[in-house]
N, C-alpha and C positions, 0 to 999 in steps of 0.2 A: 447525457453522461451515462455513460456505460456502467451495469450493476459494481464488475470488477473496482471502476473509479471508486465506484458508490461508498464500498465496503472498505479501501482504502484508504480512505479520509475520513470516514469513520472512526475507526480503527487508530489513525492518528489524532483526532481531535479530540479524543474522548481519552486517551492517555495523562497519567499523574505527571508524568516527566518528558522532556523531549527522546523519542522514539528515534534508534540508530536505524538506518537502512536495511541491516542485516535483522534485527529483531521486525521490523513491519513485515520484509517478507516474509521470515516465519511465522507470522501471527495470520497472513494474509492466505499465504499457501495452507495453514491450518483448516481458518475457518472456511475455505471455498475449494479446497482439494482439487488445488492447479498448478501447474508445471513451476515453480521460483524462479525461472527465466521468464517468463510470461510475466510473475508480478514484478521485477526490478523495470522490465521496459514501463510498466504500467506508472510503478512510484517516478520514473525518467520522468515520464512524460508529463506528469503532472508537478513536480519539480519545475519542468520548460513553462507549462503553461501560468507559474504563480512570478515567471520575472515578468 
Protein backbone atom coordinates (compact mmCIF):
# COMPACT_ATOMS: atom_id res chain seq x y z
CA UNK A 1 0.00 0.00 0.00
CA UNK A 2 1.19 3.17 -1.06
CA UNK A 3 2.44 5.90 1.59
CA UNK A 4 -0.54 8.31 0.11
CA UNK A 5 -3.18 5.06 1.09
CA UNK A 6 -1.12 5.09 4.24
CA UNK A 7 -1.74 8.48 5.48
CA UNK A 8 -5.27 8.32 4.22
CA UNK A 9 -6.72 5.95 6.33
CA UNK A 10 -4.91 7.24 8.97
CA UNK A 11 -6.12 10.20 8.79
CA UNK A 12 -9.73 8.48 8.78
CA UNK A 13 -9.45 6.05 11.44
CA UNK A 14 -8.05 7.99 13.97
CA UNK A 15 -10.98 10.82 13.57
CA UNK A 16 -13.79 11.64 16.49
CA UNK A 17 -16.48 11.58 13.95
CA UNK A 18 -17.26 10.16 10.64
CA UNK A 19 -14.96 12.13 8.09
CA UNK A 20 -17.08 13.82 4.79
CA UNK A 21 -15.04 13.31 1.49
CA UNK A 22 -14.48 16.99 1.21
CA UNK A 23 -12.78 17.49 4.85
CA UNK A 24 -10.36 14.06 4.29
CA UNK A 25 -9.08 15.65 1.16
CA UNK A 26 -8.31 18.60 2.88
CA UNK A 27 -6.89 17.12 5.65
CA UNK A 28 -4.85 14.84 3.12
CA UNK A 29 -3.83 17.57 0.52
CA UNK A 30 -2.74 19.44 4.03
CA UNK A 31 -0.68 16.99 5.56
CA UNK A 32 1.28 15.68 2.15
CA UNK A 33 0.98 18.78 -0.09
CA UNK A 34 -0.55 17.04 -3.16
CA UNK A 35 -2.68 17.96 -6.01
CA UNK A 36 -6.87 17.21 -4.26
CA UNK A 37 -7.54 15.52 -7.40
CA UNK A 38 -4.89 12.99 -6.76
CA UNK A 39 -6.30 12.38 -3.13
CA UNK A 40 -10.28 11.98 -4.15
CA UNK A 41 -8.92 9.24 -6.78
CA UNK A 42 -6.86 7.95 -3.79
CA UNK A 43 -9.95 8.05 -1.09
CA UNK A 44 -12.22 6.31 -4.79
CA UNK A 45 -10.20 3.88 -4.70
CA UNK A 46 -10.05 2.82 -1.46
CA UNK A 47 -13.73 3.28 -1.01
CA UNK A 48 -13.68 0.22 -4.25
CA UNK A 49 -11.36 -1.70 -2.53
CA UNK A 50 -13.46 -1.89 1.18
CA UNK A 51 -16.85 -3.30 -0.92
Amino acid sequence: MATTQLVTLRIAVIADAPVERDGLTGQVTDALKIDPVEVRGIIEELIARSR
